[in-house]
C-alpha positions as CSV (number, residue, x, y, z in Angstrom):
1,X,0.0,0.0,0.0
2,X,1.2,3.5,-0.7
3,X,1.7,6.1,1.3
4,X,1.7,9.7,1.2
5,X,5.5,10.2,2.6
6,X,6.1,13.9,3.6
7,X,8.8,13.1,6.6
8,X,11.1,10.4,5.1
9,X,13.6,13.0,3.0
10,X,14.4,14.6,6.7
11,X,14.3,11.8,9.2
12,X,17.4,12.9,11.2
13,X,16.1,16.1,12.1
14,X,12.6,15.1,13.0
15,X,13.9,12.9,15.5
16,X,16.3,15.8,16.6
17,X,13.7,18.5,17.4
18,X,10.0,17.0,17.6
19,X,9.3,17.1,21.2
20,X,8.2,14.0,22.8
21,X,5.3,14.5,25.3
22,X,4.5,15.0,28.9
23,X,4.9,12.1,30.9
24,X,1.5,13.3,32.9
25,X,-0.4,13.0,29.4
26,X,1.2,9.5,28.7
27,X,0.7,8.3,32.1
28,X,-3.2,9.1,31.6
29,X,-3.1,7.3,28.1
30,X,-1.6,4.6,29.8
31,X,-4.3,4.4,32.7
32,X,-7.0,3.6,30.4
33,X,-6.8,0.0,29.3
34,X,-7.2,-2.9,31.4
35,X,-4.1,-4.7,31.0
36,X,-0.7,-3.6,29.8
37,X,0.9,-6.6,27.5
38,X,1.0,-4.8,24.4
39,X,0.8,-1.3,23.1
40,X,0.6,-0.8,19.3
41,X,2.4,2.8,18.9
42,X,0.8,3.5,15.0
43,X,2.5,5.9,12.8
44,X,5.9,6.1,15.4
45,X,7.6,8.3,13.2
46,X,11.0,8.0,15.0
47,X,9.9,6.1,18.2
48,X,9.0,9.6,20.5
49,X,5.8,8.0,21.9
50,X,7.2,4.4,21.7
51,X,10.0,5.0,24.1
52,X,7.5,6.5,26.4
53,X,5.1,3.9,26.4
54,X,7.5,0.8,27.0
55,X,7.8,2.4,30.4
56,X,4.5,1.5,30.8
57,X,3.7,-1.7,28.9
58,X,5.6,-5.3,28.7
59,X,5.8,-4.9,24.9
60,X,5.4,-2.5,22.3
61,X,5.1,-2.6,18.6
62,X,5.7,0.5,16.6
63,X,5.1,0.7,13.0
64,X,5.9,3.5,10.3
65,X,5.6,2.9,6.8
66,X,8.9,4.9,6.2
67,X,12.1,2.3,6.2
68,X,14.0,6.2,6.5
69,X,11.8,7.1,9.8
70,X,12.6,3.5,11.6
71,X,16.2,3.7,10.9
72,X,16.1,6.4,12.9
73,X,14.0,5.6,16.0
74,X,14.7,5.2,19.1
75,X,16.1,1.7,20.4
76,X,15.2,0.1,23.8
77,X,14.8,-3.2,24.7
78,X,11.4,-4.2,24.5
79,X,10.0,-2.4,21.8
80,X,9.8,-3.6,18.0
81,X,10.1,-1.4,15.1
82,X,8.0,-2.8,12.0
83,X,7.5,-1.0,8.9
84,X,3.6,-1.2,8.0
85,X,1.5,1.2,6.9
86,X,-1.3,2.1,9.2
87,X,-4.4,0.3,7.7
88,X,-3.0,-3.1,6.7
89,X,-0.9,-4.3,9.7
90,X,0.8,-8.3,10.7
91,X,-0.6,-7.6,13.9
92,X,-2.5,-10.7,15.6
93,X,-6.3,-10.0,16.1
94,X,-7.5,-8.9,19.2
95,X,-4.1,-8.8,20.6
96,X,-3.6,-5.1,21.3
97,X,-4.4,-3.1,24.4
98,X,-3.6,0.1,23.4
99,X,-3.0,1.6,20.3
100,X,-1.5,5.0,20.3
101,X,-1.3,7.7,16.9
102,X,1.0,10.5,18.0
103,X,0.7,13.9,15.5
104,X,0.0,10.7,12.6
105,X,-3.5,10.1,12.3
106,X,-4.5,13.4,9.9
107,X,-2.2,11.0,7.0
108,X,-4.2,7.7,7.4
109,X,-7.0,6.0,5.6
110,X,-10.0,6.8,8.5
111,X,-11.9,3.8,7.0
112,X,-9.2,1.4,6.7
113,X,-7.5,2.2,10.2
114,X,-10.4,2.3,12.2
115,X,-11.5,-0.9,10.8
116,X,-8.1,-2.3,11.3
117,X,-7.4,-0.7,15.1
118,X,-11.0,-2.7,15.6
119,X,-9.2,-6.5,14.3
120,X,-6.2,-5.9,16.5
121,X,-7.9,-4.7,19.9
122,X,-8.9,-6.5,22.7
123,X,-12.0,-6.2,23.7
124,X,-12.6,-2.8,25.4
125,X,-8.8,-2.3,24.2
126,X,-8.5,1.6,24.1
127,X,-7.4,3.8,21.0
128,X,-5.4,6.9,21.5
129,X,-4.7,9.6,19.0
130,X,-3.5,13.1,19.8
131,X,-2.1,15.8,18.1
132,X,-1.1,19.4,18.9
133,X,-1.1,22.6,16.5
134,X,0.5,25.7,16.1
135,X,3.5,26.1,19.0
136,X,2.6,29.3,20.9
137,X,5.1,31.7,22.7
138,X,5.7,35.4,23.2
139,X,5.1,38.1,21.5
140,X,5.8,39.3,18.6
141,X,7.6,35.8,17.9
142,X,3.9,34.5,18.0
143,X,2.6,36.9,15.0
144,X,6.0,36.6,13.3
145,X,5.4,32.5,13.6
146,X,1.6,32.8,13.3
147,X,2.1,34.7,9.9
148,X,5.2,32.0,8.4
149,X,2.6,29.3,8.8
150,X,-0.6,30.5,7.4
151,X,0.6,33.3,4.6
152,X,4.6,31.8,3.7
153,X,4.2,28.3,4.1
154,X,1.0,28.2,3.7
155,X,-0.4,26.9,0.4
156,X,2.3,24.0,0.6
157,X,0.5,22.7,3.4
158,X,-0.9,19.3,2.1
159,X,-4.3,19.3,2.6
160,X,-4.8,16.6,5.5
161,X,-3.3,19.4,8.0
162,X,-6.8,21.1,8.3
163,X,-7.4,18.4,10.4
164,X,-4.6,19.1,12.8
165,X,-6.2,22.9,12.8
166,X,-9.8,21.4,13.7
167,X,-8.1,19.8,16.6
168,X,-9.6,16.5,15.3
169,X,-13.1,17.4,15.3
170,X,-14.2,16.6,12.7
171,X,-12.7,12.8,12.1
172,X,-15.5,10.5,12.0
173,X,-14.4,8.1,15.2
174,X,-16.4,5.2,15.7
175,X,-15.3,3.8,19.3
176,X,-17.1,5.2,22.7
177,X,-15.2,8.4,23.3
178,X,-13.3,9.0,26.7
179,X,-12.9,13.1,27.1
180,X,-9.4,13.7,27.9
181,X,-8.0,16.5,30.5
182,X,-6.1,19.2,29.4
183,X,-2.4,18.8,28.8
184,X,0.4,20.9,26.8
185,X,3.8,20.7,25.5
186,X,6.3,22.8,27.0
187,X,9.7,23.3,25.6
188,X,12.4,26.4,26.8
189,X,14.1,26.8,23.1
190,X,17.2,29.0,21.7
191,X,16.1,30.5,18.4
192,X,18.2,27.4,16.5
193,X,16.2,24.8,18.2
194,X,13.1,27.0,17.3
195,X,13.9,27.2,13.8
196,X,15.3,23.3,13.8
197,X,12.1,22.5,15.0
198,X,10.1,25.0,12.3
199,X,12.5,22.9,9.7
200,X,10.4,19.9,10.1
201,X,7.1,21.1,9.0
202,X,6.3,19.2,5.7
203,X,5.1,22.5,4.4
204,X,8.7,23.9,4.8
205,X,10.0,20.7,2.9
206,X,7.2,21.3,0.1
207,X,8.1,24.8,-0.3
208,X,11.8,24.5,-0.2
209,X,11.5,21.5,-2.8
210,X,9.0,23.4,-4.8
211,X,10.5,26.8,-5.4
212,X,14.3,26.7,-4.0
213,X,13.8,29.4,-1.8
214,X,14.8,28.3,2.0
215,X,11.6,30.2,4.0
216,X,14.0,29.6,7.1
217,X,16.9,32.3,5.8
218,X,13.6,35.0,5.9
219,X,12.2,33.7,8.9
220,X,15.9,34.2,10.6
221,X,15.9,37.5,10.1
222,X,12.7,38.5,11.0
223,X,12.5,36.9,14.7
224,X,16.3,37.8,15.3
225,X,15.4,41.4,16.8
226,X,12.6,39.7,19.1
227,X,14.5,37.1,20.2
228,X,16.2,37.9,23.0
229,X,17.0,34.4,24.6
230,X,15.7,31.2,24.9
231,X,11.7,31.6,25.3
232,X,9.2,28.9,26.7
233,X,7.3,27.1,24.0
234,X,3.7,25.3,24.8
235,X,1.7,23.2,22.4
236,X,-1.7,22.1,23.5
237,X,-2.6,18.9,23.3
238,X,-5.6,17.4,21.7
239,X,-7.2,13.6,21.4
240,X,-9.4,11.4,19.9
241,X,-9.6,9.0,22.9
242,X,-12.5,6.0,22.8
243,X,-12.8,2.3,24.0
244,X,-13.8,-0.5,21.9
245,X,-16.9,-2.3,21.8
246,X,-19.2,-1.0,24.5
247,X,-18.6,1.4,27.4
């Protein structure tokens, strides 16, 4: 099955600068399902969620359909890297207590995973996707960043990020939803870890592949006189959380 790949071509520094996620939120994930054999960590990118969840479950498989994203995920005993795509997995049936989509789901087939996450879960096994949006900091470096992503980088967004911007809602999600308290991000950055982070936005790659022009060089040297120091960086979390079968 194909795949719409926008993350393979920079795979090194995605797993440099994508922040992995607060070990409060992950410990609530983690809370929901009954038992904790397996967790199926879906879409792992390079392994920020997997590493997290082994902490909390005996085994974890983590699939990506990019060979370039595994290669460079995080090792740790205990967790297995496969590379599957989302909807068409090796995964036993019913085998799976929780299956976790971190910043992934927007890419995938609805139909075909949900109808796949249903074949591997135990019954009552929990599903888990989250996401978070635009990063928000001070200002002006919030209307200088607001402006990059909607107006610079914004027509190479592909089109599935308008879910990401509609914090999920409107997904069709067929399991018994589970509301899920507030959690965010938070990162203390130097404008190069800012900007390394800004790097990895698929609508950067697009852009940069499309036209030549490096938005980044621009972007540089319009935060430089409002940067004074490292600043603190939150993303808001949010999840489609739900249970399988009944409640």
């Amino acid at each position: 099955m194909s795949f719409k790949d926008h993350f393979s071509n920079h795979s090194r520094i995605y797993s440099e600068f994508r922040p992995d996620y607060p070990d409060a939120f992950i410990e609530w994930v983690c809370s929901l399902p009954e038992k904790k054999n397996l967790a199926w960590d879906c879409g792992t990118g390079s392994g920020q969620a997997a590493v997290q969840l082994k902490k909390h479950f005996n085994r974890v498989i983590a699939t990506d359909p990019s060979e370039e994203q595994i290669k460079h995920a995080k090792q740790l005993e205990g967790i297995e890297y496969r590379v599957l795509p989302a909807e068409k997995t090796n995964l036993d049936t019913a085998s799976v207590d929780l299956i976790c989509v971190a910043q992934a789901l927007h890419w995938f087939d609805f139909d075909l995973f949900f109808a796949e996450a249903r074949r591997v879960l135990k019954p009552r096994g929990i599903l888990c996707a989250w996401s978070y949006g635009l990063l928000e900091t001070e200002e002006p470096v919030q209307t200088i960043i607001e402006s990059f992503y909607r107006e610079t980088v914004g027509p190479y967004w592909p089109a599935e990020r308008r879910h990401v911007d509609e914090r999920y809602a409107t997904i069709p999600f067929p399991f018994y939803k589970i509301e899920a308290p507030y959690f965010q991000i938070e990162r203390t950055w130097d404008m190069d870890s800012y900007l390394g982070y800004v790097s990895t936005w698929s609508a950067v790659q697009r852009m940069r592949k499309a036209t030549g022009i490096d938005p980044l060089i621009e972007l540089r040297n319009q935060l430089r006189p409002f940067y004074p120091g490292p600043l603190l960086i939150r993303w808001p979390i949010f999840a489609l959380t739900g249970r399988a079968g009944n409640a």
